[in-house]
C-alpha positions as CSV (number, residue, x, y, z in Angstrom):
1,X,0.0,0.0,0.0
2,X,3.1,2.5,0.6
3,X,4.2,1.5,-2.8
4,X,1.1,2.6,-4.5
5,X,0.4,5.6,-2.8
6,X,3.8,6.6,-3.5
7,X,3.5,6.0,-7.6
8,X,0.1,7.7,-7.2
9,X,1.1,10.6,-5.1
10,X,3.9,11.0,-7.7
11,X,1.9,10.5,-10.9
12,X,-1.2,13.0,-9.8
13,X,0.1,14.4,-6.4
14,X,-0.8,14.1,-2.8
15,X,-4.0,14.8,-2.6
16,X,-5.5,13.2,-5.7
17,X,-3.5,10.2,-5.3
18,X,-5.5,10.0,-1.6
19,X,-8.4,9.6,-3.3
20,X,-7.5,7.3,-6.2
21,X,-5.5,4.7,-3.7
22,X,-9.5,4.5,-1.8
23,X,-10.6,3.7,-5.3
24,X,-8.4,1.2,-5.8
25,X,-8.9,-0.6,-2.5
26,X,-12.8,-0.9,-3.1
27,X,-11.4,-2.7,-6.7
28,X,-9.4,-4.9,-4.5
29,X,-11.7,-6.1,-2.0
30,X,-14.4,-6.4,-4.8
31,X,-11.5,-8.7,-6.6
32,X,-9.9,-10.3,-3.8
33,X,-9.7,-14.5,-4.3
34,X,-10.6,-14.5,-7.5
35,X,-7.0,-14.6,-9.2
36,X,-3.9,-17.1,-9.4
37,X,-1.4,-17.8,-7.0
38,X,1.6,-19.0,-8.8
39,X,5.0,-20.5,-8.3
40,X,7.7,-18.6,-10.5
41,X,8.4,-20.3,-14.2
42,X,10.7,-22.9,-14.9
43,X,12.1,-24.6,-17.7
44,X,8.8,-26.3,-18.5
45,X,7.6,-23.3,-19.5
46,X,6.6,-22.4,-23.0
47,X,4.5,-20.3,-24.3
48,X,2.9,-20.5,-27.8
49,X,1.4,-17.3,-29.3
50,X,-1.6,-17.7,-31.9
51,X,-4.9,-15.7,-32.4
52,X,-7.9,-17.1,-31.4
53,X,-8.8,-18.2,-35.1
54,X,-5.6,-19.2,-36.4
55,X,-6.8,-23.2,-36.0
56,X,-10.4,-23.0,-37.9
57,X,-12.8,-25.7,-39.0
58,X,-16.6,-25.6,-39.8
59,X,-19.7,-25.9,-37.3
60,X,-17.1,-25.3,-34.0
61,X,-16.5,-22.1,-31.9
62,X,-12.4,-21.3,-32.9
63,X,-11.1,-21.7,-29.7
64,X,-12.8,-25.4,-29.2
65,X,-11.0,-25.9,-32.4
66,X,-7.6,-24.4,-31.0
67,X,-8.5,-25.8,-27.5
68,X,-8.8,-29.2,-29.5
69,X,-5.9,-29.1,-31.8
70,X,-3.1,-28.1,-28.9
71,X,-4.7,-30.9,-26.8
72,X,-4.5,-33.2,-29.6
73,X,-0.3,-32.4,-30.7
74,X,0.6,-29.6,-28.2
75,X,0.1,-30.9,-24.6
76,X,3.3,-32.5,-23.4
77,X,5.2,-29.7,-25.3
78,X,4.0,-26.3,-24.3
79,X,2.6,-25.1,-20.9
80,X,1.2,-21.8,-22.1
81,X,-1.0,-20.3,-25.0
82,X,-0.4,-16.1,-25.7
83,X,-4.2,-16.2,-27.5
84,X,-3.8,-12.4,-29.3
85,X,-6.8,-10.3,-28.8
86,X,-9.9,-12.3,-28.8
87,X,-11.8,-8.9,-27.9
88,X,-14.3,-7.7,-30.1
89,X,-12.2,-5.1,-32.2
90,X,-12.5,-2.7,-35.5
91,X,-8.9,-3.1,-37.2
92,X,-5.6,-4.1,-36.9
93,X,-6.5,-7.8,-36.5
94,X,-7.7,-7.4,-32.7
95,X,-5.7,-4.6,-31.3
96,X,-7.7,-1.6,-31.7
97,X,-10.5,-3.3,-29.0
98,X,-14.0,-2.2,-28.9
99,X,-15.0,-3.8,-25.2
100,X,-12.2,-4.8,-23.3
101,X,-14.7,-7.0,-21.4
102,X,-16.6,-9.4,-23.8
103,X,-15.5,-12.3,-26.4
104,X,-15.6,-11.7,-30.1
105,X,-18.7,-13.4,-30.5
106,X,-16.6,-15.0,-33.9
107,X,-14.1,-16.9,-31.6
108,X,-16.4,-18.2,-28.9
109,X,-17.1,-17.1,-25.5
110,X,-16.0,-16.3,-21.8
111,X,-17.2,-20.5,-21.5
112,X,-13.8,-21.3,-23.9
113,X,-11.4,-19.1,-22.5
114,X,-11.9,-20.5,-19.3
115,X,-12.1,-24.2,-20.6
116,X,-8.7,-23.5,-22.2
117,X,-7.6,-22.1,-18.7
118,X,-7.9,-25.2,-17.5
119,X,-5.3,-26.9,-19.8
120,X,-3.0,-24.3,-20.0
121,X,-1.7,-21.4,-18.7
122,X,-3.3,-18.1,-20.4
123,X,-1.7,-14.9,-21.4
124,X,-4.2,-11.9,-22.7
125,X,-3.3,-8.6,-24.0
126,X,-3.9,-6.1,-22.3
127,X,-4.7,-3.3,-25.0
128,X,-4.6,-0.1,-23.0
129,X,-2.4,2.5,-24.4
130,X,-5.3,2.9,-27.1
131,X,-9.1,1.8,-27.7
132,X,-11.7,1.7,-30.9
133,X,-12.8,4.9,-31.8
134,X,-15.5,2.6,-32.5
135,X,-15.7,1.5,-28.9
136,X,-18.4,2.6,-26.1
137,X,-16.2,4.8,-24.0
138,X,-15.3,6.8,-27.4
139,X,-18.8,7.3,-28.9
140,X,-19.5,8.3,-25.4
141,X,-16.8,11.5,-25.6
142,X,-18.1,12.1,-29.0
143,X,-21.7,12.7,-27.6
144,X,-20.6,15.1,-24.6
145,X,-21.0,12.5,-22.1
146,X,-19.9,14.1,-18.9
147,X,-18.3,10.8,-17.5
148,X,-16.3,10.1,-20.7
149,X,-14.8,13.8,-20.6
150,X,-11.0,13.9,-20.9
151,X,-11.0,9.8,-21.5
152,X,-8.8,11.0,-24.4
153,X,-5.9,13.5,-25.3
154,X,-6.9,16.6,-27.1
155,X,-4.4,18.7,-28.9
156,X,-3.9,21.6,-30.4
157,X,-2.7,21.0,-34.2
158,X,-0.7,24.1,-34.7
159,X,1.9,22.8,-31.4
160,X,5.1,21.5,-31.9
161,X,5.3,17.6,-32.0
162,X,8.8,17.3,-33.9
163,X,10.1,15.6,-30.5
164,X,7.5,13.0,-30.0
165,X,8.7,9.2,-31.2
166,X,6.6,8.1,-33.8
167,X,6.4,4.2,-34.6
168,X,4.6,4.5,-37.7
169,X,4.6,6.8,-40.7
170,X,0.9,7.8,-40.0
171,X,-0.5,11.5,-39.1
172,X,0.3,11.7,-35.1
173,X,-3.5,13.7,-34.5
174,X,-6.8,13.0,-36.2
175,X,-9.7,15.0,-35.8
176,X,-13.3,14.2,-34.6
177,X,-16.6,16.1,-34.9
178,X,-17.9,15.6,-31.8
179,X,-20.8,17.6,-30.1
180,X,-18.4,20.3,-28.3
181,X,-17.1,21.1,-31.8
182,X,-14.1,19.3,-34.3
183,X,-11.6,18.1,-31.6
184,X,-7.9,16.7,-32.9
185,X,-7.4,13.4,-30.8
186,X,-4.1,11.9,-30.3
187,X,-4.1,8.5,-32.1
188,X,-0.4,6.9,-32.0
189,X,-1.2,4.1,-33.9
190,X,-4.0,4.8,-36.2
191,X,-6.8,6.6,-36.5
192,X,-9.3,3.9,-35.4
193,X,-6.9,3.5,-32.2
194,X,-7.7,6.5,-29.7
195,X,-5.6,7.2,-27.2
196,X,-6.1,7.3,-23.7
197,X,-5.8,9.9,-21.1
198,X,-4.3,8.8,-17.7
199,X,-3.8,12.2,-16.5
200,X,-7.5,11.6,-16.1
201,X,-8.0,9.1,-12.9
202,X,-11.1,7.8,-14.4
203,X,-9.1,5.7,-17.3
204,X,-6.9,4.8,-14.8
205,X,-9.4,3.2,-12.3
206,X,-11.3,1.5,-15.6
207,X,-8.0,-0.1,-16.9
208,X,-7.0,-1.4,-13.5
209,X,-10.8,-2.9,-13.2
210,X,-9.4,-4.5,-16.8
211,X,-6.6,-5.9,-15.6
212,X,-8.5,-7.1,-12.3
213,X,-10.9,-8.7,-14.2
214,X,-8.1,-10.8,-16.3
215,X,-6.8,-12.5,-14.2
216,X,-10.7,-13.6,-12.7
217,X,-10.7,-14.9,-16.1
218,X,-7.7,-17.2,-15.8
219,X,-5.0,-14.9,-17.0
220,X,-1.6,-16.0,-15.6
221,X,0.1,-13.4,-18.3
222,X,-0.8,-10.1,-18.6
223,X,1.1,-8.4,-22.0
224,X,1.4,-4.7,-21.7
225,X,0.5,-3.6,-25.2
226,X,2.7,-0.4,-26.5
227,X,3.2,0.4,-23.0
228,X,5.8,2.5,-23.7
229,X,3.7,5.4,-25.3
230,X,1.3,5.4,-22.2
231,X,2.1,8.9,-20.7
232,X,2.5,12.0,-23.2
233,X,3.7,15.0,-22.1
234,X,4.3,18.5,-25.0
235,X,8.1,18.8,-25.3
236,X,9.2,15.0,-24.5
237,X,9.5,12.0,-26.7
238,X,6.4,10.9,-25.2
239,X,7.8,7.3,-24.8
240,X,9.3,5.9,-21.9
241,X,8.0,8.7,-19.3
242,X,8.7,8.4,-15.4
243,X,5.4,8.4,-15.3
244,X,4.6,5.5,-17.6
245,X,6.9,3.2,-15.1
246,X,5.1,4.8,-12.3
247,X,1.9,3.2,-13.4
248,X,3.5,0.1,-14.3
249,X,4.8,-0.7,-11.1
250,X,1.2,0.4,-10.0
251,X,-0.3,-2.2,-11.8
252,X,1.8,-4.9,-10.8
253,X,1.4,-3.9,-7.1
254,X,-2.4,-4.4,-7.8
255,X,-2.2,-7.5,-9.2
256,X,0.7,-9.0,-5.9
257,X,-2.4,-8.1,-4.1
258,X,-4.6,-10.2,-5.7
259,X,-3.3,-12.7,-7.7
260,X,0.4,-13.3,-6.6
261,X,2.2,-15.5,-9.5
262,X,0.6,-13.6,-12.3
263,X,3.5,-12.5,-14.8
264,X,3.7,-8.7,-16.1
265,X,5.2,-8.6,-19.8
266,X,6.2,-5.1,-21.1
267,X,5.9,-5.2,-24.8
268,X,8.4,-2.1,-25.6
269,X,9.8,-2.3,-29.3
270,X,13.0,-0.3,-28.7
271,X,16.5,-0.6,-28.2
272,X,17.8,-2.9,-25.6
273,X,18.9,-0.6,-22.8
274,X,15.3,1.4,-23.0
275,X,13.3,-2.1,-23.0
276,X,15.2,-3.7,-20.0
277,X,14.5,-0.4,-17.8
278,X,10.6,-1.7,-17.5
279,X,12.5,-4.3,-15.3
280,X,12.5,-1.6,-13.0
281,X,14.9,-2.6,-10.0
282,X,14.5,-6.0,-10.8
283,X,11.4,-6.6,-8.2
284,X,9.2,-3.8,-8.8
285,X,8.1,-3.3,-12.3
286,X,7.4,-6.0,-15.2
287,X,8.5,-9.9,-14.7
288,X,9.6,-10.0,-18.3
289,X,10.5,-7.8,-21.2
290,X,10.0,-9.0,-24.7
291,X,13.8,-9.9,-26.2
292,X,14.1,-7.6,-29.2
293,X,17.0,-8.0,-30.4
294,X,16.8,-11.7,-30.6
295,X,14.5,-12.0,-34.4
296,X,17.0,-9.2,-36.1
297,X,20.2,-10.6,-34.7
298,X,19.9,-14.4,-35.5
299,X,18.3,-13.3,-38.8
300,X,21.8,-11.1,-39.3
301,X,23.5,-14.2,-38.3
302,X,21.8,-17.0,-40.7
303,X,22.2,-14.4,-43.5
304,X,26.0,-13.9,-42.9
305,X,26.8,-17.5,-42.0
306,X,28.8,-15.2,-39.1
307,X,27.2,-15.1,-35.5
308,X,29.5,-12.3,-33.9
309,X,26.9,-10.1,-33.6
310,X,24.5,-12.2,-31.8
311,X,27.6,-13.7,-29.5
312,X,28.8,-10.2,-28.5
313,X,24.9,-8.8,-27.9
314,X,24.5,-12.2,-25.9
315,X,27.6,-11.9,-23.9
316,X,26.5,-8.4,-22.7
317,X,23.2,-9.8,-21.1
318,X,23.0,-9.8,-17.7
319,X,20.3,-11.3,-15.0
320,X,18.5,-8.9,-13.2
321,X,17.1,-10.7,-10.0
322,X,15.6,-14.2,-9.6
323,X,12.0,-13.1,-10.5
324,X,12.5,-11.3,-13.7
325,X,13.9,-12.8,-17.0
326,X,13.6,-12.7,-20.4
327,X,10.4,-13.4,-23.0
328,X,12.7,-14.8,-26.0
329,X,11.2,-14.7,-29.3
330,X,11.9,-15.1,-33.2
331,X,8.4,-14.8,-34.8
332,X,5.2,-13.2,-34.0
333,X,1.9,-11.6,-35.3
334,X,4.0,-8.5,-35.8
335,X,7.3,-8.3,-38.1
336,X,10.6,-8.4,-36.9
337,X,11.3,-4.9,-35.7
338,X,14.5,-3.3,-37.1
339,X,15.0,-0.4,-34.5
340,X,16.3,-2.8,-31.5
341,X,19.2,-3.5,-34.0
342,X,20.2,0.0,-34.2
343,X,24.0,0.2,-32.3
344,X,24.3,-3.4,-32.8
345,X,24.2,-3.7,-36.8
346,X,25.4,-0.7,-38.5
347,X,23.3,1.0,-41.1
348,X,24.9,-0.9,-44.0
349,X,24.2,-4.5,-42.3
350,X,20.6,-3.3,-41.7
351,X,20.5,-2.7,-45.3
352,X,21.4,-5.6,-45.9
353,X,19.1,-7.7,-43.9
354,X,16.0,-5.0,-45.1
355,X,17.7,-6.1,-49.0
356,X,17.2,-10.0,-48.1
357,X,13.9,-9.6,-47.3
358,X,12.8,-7.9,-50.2
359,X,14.6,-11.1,-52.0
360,X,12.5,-13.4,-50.2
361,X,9.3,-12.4,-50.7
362,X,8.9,-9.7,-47.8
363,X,7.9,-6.5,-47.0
364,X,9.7,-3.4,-45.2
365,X,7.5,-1.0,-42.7
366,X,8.8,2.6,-42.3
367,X,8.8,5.2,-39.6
368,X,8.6,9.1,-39.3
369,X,11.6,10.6,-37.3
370,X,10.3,13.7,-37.1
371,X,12.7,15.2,-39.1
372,X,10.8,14.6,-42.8
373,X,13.1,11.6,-43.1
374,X,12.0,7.7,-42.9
375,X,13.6,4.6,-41.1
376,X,12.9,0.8,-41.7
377,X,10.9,0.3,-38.3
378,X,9.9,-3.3,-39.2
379,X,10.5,-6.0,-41.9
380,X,6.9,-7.8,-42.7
381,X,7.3,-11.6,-43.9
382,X,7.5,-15.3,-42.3
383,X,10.3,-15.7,-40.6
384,X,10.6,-19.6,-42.5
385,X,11.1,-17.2,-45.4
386,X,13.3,-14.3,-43.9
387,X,15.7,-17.2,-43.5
388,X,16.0,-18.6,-46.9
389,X,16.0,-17.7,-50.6
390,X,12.6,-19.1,-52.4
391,X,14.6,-21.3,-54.9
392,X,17.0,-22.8,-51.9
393,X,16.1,-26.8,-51.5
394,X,13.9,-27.3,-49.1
395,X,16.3,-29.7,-46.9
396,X,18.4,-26.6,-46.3
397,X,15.1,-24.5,-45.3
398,X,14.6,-26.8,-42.9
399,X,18.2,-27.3,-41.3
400,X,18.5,-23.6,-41.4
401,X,15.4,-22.5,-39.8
402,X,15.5,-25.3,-37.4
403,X,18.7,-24.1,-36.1
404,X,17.2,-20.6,-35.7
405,X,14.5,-21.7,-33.3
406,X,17.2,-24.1,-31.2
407,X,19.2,-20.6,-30.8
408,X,15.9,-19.3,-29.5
409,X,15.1,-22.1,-26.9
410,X,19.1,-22.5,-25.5
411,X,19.1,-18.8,-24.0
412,X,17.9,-17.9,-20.4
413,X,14.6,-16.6,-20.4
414,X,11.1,-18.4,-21.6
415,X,10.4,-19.3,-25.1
416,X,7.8,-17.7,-26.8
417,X,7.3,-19.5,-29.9
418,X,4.4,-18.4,-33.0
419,X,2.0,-20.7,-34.2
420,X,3.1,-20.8,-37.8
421,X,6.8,-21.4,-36.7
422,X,5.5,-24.3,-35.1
423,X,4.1,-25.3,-38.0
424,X,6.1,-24.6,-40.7
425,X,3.8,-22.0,-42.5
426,X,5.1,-19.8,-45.2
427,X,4.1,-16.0,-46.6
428,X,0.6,-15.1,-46.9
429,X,1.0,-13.0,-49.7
430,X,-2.7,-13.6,-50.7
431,X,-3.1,-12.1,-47.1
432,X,-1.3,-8.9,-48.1
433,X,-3.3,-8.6,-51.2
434,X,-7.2,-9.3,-49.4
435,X,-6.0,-6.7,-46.6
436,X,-3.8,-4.3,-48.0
437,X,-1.5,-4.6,-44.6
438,X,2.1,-6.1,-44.5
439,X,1.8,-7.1,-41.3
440,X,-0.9,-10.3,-42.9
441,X,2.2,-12.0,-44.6
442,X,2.5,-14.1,-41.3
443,X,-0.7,-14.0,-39.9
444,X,-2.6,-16.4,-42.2
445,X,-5.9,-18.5,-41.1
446,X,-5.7,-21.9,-41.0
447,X,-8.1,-25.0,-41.9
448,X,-7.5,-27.5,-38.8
449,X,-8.2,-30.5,-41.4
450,X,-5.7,-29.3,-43.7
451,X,-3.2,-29.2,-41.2
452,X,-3.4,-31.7,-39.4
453,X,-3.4,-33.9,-43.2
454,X,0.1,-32.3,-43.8
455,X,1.4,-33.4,-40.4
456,X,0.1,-36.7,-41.1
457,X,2.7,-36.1,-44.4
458,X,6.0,-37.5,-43.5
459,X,7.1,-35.5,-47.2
460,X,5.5,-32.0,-46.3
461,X,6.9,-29.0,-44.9
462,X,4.7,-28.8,-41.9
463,X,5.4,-32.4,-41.1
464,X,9.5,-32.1,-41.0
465,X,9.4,-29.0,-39.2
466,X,6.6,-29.8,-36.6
467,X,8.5,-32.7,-35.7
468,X,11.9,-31.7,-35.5
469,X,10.8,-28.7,-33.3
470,X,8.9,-30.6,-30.6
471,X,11.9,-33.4,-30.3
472,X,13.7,-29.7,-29.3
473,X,11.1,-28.6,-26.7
474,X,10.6,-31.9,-25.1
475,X,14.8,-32.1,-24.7
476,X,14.4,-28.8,-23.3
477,X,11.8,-29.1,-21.2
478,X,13.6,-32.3,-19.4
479,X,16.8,-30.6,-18.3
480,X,17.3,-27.9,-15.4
481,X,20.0,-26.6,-17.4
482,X,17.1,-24.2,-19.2
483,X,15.8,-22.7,-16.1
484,X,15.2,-19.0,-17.3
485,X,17.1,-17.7,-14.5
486,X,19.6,-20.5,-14.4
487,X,23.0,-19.1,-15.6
488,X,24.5,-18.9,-19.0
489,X,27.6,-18.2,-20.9
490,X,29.0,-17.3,-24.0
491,X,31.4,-19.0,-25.5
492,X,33.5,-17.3,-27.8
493,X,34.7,-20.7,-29.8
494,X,34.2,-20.0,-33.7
495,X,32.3,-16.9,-35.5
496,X,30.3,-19.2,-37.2
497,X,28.5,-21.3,-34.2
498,X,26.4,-19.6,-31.6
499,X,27.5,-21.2,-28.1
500,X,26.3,-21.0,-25.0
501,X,27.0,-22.8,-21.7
502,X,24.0,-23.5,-19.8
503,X,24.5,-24.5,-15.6
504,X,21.5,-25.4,-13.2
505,X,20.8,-23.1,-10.5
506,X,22.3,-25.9,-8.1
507,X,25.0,-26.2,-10.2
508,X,25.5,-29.9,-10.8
509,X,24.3,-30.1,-14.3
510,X,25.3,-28.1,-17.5
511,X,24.7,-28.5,-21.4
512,X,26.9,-26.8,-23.9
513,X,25.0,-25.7,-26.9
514,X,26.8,-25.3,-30.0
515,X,24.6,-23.7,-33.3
516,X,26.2,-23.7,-36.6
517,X,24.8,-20.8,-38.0
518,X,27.0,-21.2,-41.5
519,X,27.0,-23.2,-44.8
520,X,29.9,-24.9,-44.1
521,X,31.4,-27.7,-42.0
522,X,32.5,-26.0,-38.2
523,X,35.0,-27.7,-36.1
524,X,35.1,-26.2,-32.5
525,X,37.5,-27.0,-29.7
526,X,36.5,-26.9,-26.3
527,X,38.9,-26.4,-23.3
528,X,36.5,-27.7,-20.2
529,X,38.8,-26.5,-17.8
530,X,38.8,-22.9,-19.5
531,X,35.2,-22.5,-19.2
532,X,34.5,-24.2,-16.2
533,X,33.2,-27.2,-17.5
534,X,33.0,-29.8,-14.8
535,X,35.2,-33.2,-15.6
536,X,31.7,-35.2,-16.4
537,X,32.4,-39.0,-16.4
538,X,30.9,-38.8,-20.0
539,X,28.9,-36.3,-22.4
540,X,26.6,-36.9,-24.3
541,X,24.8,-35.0,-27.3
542,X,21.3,-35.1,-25.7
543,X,19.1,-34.3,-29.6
544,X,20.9,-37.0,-31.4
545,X,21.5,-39.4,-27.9
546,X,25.2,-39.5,-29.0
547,X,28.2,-40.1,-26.9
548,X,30.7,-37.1,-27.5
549,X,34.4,-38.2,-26.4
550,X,37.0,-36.1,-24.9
551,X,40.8,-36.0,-25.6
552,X,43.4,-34.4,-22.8
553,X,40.2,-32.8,-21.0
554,X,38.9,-31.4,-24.7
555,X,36.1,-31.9,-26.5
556,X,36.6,-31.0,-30.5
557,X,33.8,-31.8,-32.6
558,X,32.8,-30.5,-36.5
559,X,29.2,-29.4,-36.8
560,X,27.8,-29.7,-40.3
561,X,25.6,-26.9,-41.8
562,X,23.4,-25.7,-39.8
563,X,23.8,-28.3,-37.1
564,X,22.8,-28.0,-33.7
565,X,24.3,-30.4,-30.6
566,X,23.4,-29.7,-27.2
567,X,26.0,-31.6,-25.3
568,X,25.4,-32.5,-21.6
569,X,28.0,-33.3,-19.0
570,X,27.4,-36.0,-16.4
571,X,29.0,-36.6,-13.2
572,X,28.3,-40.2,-14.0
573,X,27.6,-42.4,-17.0
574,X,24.1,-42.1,-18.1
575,X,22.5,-45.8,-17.9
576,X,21.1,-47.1,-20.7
């Protein structure tokens, strides 16, 4: 309670912050026992992100269909579903939200949520740095509604907004006629997604009811939408604001309260140093931060057949506390963002990467800097595709892109992996031609009988992939090794193979994990006493179930082309 009357006092002052913390309380107590309690994740836990339609099949509500399919090939694999907006919404595929409190009618209701919720862990969106202009709470400001009064930022057109950070190359304002007069409405996004005020206490109160409400629902995960833009202040970039990580830390005080276990993501598209500070002290503000530089980095790295890049950036990493970590990534509903590369890759190797996927069949998004220029902000296609050239064999698809995702589940922090990386999808392009958007290259609807006849395909694409990705996240999920917070190191070995040492928090067991990342054949030469390695009776190359021998305490191995091994060390010889 001294925490949040402090973030309130500081966000809207002494007095006012008196008020809202009484507010607050009544939420509380009209909340209280209706949320999770929760250990802390583990190395079980992964989390697989998919709208609610994405699995589809006739005379079924979608999520029975999901709800069926991950039960059917997903259950001893994952231990969490991300299920994107499932909101009734007006654009952007879910995330401009009409009523932040009702099912799309389309994907089922409140009754398959909570049956999913009962299988697996749930992470919503939480939406709230913008609404529907076609929502209740706008239409409500448009007719004078007295309640709904400063629910959203008006702005003066002719004011200086040169230093406000723009993430799309879209008009920052857009006027309304509403029934005081035209009004120009701050709308980051688009102009179907309003803004919201929080210097007004009244949004404030109704988001935390949101959130509160969530996690009744069965929400273990809470994803802070564009979080970083909530606070806007004349003058300032507008992103990132004291304030902003103010009310974060509010919310996650709120939610300790009432459902202690439930997991705060920040979803902050930005360079690495700005992201990671919505880790707050490390026990304050959000439990994870979305790893942006991960997609561009290993992208970089397949492209070049060189991993530097990604072995420096990973070698800088360092834990925060024991109940914060990372939420890795390759692939999602949105592109791979270019501007967390930015004083990683220089502008040239950006280029590069932005020229590659133009080859393959994708797309480039731009930004406004304010300054009448433009900068790629994100590249639009599949990531299966980012990977590879459209006439490269299919065998070295594969090999390359399952390497890729084995980068993705060796590093500390929990996986997050996309539907269609799971199952081997390709670009939409008929997508981008029904909707006009980039962003639908990747987020293609699927027929649930058509699938599941291509993983029955030994031959097909989906099939090869599917398979060789969950024989990775059951090895994962079986070793202690990938604890998120259990500790890692880079090993500096060869340019062209992504290593990292992975130790248990109690120390006794460790797993080297070696990713070619190059075209060629690798050798690599390991000194165990160098790195710490402890003298294990034997090793063993836990994907493959190979024995991996050591000369004069060394292990040297070659890796072919885009070869992963994940090489355990045991104290004693494993028993047949």
């Amino acid at each position: 309670m001294d925490c949040m009357r402090d973030q309130l006092n500081f966000v809207y002052g002494e007095e006012k912050g008196k008020r809202i913390l009484e507010e607050i309380i009544d939420l509380l107590e009209r909340f209280e026992g209706k949320g999770l309690h929760k250990p802390w994740v583990d190395e079980k836990d992964v989390v697989l992100i998919t709208y609610g339609d994405q699995i589809k099949e006739e005379g079924k509500p979608h999520l029975q269909s999901l709800h069926e399919f991950l039960n059917q090939h997903l259950k001893d694999v994952i231990s969490a579903v991300h299920i994107l907006p499932f909101y009734p919404y007006s654009s952007d595929d879910g995330f401009s939200v009409i009523d932040y409190f009702k099912v799309n009618p389309e994907l089922g209701t409140w009754n398959e949520i909570e049956a999913l919720s009962g299988d697996f862990e749930l992470m919503f969106d939480a939406v709230i740095n913008h609404i529907s202009a076609r929502s209740d709470w706008f239409r409500e400001y448009v007719q004078g509604n007295p309640e709904y009064k400063n629910f959203f930022i008006e702005s003066d057109p002719n004011a200086d907004y040169s230093t406000v950070t723009r993430p799309r190359a879209l008009p920052l304002l857009t006027s309304f006629e509403t029934k005081e007069g035209t009004k120009h409405i701050w709308t980051t996004f688009s102009e179907d997604q309003i803004d919201l005020n929080y210097k007004n206490e009244k949004v404030l109160l109704k988001i935390i009811e949101v959130l509160l409400f969530y996690v009744g629902k069965g929400a273990r995960f809470i994803r802070l939408d564009a979080i970083g833009y909530l606070w806007k202040r004349l003058g300032t970039s507008c992103i990132h604001l004291e304030e902003t990580h103010k009310i974060v830390q509010l919310f996650r005080n709120v939610l300790e309260i009432v459902a202690p276990g439930t997991i705060i993501i920040t979803e902050t598209n930005v360079p690495h140093k700005e992201n990671i500070s919505y880790f707050g002290n490390g026990y304050n503000e959000a439990h994870m931060v979305y790893q942006f530089p991960l997609p561009p980095l290993t992208l970089n790295a397949l492209h070049t057949g060189n991993a530097s890049h990604l072995l420096k950036w990973a070698d800088s990493l360092e834990p925060i506390s024991d109940r914060t970590t990372f939420f890795n990534f390759l692939a999602s509903h949105d592109g791979i963002g270019v501007m967390p590369a930015k004083g990683i890759l220089s502008e040239e190797e950006i280029q590069a990467m932005v020229k590659k996927v133009k080859d393959h069949g994708g797309y480039v998004s731009y930004k406004n800097n304010g300054d009448g220029t433009q900068s790629p902000y994100e590249l639009n296609i599949n990531y299966f595709d980012a990977l590879s050239h459209p006439e490269d064999p299919e065998d070295l698809k594969v090999k390359r892109f399952i390497v890729s995702q084995s980068i993705l589940l060796s590093l500390a922090g929990v996986p997050g992996i996309y539907i269609h990386s799971l199952l081997g999808s390709r670009n939409d392009q008929k997508g981008v031609e029904e909707t006009g958007r980039y962003r639908s290259i990747n987020r293609e609807k699927l027929s649930r009988d058509k699938v599941e006849e291509e993983l029955d395909q030994p031959s097909s694409l989906r099939h090869q992939v599917f398979n060789q990705y969950k024989v990775l996240l059951r090895k994962r999920r079986s070793e202690k090794v990938f604890h998120p917070n259990a500790e890692q190191r880079v090993l500096f070995l060869n340019d062209h193979v992504f290593s990292l040492l992975r130790t248990s928090l109690d120390g006794e067991e460790q797993i080297i994990c070696l990713h070619n990342v190059s075209h060629e054949f690798q050798t690599v030469n390991i000194p165990l006493q160098d790195y710490g390695i402890k003298k294990g009776s034997s090793f063993m190359e836990i994907i493959s179930e190979q024995q991996i021998h050591t000369v004069k305490n060394r292990i040297e191995v070659t890796l072919e082309p885009y070869q992963v091994m994940w090489i355990k060390a045991y104290l004693k010889r494993p028993q047949n």
